[in-house]
Each structure stands twice: as C-alpha cells, then as structure tokens.
C-alpha positions in Angstrom: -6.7 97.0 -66.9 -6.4 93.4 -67.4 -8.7 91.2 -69.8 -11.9 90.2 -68.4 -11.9 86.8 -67.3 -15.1 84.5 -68.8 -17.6 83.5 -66.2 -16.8 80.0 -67.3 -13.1 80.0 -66.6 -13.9 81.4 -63.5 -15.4 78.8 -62.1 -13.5 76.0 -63.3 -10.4 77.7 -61.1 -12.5 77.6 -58.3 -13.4 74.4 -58.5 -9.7 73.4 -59.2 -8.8 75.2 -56.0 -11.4 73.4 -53.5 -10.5 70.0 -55.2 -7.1 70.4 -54.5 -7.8 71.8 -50.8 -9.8 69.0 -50.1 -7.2 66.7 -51.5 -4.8 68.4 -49.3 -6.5 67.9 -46.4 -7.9 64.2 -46.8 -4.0 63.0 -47.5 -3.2 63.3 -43.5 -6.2 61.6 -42.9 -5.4 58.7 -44.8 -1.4 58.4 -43.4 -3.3 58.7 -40.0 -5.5 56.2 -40.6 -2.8 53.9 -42.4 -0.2 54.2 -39.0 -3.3 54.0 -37.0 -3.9 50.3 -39.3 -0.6 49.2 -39.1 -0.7 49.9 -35.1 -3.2 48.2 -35.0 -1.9 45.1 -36.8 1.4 45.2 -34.8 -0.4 45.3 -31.6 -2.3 42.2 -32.4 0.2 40.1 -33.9 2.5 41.4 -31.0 -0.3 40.1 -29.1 -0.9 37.3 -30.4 3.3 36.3 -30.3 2.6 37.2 -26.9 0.2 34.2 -26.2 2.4 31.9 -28.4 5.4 32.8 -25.5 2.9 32.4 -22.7 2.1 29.0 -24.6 5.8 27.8 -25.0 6.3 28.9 -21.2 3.5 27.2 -20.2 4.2 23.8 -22.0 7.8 24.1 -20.9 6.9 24.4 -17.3 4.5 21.5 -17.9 7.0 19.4 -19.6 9.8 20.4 -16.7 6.8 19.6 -14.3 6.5 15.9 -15.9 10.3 15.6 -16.3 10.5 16.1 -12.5 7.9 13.5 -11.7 9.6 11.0 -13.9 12.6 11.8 -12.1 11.3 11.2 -9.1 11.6 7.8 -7.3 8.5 6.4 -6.7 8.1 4.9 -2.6 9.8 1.7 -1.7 7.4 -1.1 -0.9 6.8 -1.7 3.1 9.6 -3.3 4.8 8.7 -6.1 7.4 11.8 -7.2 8.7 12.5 -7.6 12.2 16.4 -6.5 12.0 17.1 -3.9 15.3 14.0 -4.6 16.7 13.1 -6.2 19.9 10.3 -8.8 20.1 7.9 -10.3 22.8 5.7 -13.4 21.9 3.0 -15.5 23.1 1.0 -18.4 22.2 -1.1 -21.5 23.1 0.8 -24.8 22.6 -1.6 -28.3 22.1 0.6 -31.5 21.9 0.8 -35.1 21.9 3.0 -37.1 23.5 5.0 -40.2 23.0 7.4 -41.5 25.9 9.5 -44.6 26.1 10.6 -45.4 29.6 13.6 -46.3 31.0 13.8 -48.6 34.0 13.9 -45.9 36.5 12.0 -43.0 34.6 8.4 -42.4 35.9 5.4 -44.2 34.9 4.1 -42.9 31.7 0.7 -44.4 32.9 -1.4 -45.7 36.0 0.3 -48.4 37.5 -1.1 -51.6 37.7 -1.7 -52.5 41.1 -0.9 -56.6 40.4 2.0 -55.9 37.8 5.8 -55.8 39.2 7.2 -52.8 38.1 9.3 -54.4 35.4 6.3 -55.5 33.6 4.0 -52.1 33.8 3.6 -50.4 30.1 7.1 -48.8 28.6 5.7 -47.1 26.0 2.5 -44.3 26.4 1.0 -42.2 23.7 -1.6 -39.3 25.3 -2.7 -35.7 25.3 0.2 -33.1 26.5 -1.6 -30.5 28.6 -2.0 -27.2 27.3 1.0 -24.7 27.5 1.8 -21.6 26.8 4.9 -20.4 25.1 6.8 -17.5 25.8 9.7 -16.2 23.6 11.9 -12.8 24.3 14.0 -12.2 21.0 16.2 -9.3 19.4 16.1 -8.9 15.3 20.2 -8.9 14.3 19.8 -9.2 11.1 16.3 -9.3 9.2 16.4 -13.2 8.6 18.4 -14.1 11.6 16.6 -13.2 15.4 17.7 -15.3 18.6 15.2 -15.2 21.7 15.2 -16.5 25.1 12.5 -19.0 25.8 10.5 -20.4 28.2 7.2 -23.1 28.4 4.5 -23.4 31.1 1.9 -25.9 31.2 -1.4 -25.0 32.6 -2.1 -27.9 34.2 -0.2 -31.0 35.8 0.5 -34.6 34.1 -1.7 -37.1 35.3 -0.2 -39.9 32.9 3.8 -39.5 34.1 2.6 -37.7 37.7 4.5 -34.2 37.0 3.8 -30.9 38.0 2.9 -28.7 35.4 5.8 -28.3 32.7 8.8 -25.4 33.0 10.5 -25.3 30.3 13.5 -22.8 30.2 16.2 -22.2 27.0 17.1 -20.0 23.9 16.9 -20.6 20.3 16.3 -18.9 17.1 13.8 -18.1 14.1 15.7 -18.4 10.7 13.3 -16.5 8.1 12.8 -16.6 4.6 11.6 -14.1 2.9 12.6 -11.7 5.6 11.5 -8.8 4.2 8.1 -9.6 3.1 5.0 -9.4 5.3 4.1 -13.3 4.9 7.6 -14.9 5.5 8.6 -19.0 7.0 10.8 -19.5 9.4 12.2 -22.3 11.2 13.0 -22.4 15.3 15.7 -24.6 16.5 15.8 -24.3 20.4 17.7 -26.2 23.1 16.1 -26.3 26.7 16.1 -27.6 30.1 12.7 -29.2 31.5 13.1 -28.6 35.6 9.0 -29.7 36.9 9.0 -32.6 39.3 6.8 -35.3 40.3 3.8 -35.0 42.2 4.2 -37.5 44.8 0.9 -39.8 43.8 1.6 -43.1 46.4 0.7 -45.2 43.3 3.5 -44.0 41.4 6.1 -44.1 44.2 6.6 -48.2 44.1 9.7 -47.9 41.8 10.6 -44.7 43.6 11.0 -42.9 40.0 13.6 -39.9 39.4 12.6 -36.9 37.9 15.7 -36.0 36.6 16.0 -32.7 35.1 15.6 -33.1 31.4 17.1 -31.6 28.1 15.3 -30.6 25.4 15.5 -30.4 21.7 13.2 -28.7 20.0 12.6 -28.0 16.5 9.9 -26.3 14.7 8.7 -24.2 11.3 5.7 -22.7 10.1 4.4 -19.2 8.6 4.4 -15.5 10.2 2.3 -13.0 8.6 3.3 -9.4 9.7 0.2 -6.8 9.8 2.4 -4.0 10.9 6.0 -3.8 11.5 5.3 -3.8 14.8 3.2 -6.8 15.2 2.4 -10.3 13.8 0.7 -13.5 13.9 2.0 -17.1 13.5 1.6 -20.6 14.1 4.3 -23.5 13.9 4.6 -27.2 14.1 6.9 -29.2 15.5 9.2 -31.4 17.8 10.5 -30.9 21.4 12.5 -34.0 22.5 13.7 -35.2 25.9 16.3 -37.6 26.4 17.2 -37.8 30.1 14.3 -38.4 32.4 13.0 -40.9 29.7 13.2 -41.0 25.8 9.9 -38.6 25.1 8.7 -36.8 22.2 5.7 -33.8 21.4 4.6 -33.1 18.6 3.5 -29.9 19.1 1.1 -27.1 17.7 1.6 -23.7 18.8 -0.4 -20.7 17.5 0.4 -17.1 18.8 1.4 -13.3 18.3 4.6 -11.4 18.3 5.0 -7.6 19.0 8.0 -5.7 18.2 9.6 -2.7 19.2 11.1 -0.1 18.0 
C-alpha cells in the first residue's frame, strides 16, 4: 500500500496537468496564427510590389508612348506650287492706250474732214476696250510655268477703226515664292495682233494698212492660291506693238486660275 497522498498535493498536480495541457494546446494556435500573420504580410507586400510593376509598366508604356510622338514628324506645311499641274485662266483686262502713228498706220483718231492727211493728229492717248485674257499653261517646275495665250476684246476700236482685238502667243509666269500660297510672279509674253480695220469711209482717205502686228508684253503682280487647285490674281503691265504703228497699253488685268491634277 503506498503512502497516502495529501489533499493538498493532490490538487496542485492537477492543476499542473491542465496548465500544461492547455499550454500544449494554445502553442499550435499561436504558430497558426503567426504563418497565418506572416501570409498575410507577404500577400500584401507581394501585393503591393505588384502595383509598383503595374506602375513601372504603366509609366514605361507612357514614356514609350511620348517617345514615339516625339519621334514622330509632325505634317509638312501645304504646298502651293503649280509643278506637274495643268492650268486654265481667265480674267478681265482694262487698259489705256498710247499710239504714235506712222505715215501709213491708221488714224488713231477722227479724221478731220479739212486736214490733209499729213497733218491729222500722230499721237492719241484713250480708253482700250475691255478684253478678256485667256492663258492655257503647264507647271514644269514649281516657279517656272509656260502657257499659250490669247486676247479678245469685247468690243471694236472706234479711235484707230479696228475690229475687236485677237491677240494670239505664248509666254511664261516666273514665280517667287513658288511654294507659298501668296507668291509674285512676272509674265513675259510675245504675241501676234491679227484684227483688221473696220472699213469707216472717214478713215479710208490715206487708205491705212492694218498690218498684222507683234507684240511684247510684259507684266507682274501677286497670285494668292486658295487651294492647290485654284487661285486668284491680278497683274499690271505693258503690251507693246511695233508694226502697224508704235502703240503701247498699259494694262490691268484681274482674274482666276484653276489647276489640275
């Protein structure tokens, strides 16, 4: 029979025995709840390296976004020259004209009826009668564009008793600025005038020639292109005639061009 154990001691041991049950069972608890902690951390600052990438991706893709648009060359400015292109014109011509007549050249005024034909007025200043100005021209080079030409007054010349003018000939607009949508140019041209006279018995008394004339004409002014298809200009100048008589216009001439392609 072993020794009787006290009451006291008894209960201490059992106390002992739960404490260190308890123990034993809280300790998993705790590792649980430490890994669960730790998982925890990790998935937020796994998280939270995550964003950063999506962050750096997203600023690199910006920054290869804004690298691309500064490598990109930005549209040239409108072109307006007329290089390949043909060109139709058209415009209204006002002038003033100055003739000096030779002995056989036309009158340049009403005769006098009691004034030999010697003595009837050599030198007239007047009105031209409007015109209009045609021009068919091909672009070879932006600045450089040749056309055919041609001039046809609207109504006849009561002063020198001609028909209505005809001008036929070819020339050329020299352009600065070719490229630009407000450009000058200047036109030389060579023509030949062919009208006749009217026939008027008052002019007939020195039996006048109307010798088919050649012209010189010269000419500058500014072109504004609206589209590079189609502009507007005006020019002033000189158109010259040395055969018929020694006559000069100074001329005005305002009009449009269109262009193709």
């Amino acid at each position: 029979m072993s020794p009787a154990v006290a009451p006291s001691a008894r209960s201490a041991l059992i106390t002992l025995a739960a404490t260190a049950f308890l123990a034993c069972l809280a300790a998993p608890c705790r590792a649980a709840d430490s890994d669960g902690e730790d998982g925890t951390a990790k998935s937020a600052a796994d998280a939270k390296q995550g964003e950063g990438d999506g962050d750096e991706k997203t600023k690199t893709k910006e920054g290869d976004g804004d690298e691309t648009k500064k490598g990109e060359e930005k549209p040239a400015a409108q072109a307006f020259g007329h290089a390949g292109q043909f060109g139709l014109r058209a415009g209204i011509v006002l002038g003033y004209r100055m003739v000096l007549r030779y002995d056989s050249s036309p009158y340049c005024a009403e005769p006098k009826p009691t004034t030999t034909p010697e003595k009837q007025q050599k030198f007239c200043g007047y009105g031209a009668p409007l015109s209009v100005d045609l021009g068919l021209s091909f672009g070879v080079f932006d600045f450089f564009e040749p056309f055919a030409w041609a001039r046809f007054g609207l109504s006849a010349d009561g002063h020198s008793d001609t028909n209505p003018l005809i001008l036929v000939g070819a020339g050329a607009r020299l352009y600065t600025m070719s490229d630009a949508a407000f450009k000058i140019f200047v036109e030389p041209a060579v023509a030949l005038e062919l009208e006749g006279g009217q026939g008027t018995a008052a002019w007939q008394t020195i039996n006048p020639v109307y010798k088919k004339d050649f012209i010189f004409h010269l000419a500058a002014g500014p072109q504004i292109d609206v589209h590079p298809n189609f502009g507007l200009y005006a020019t002033g100048g000189l158109t010259v005639g040395v055969v018929r008589a020694l006559a000069a216009s100074l001329d005005l001439n305002i009009g449009i061009q269109g262009r193709l392609p």
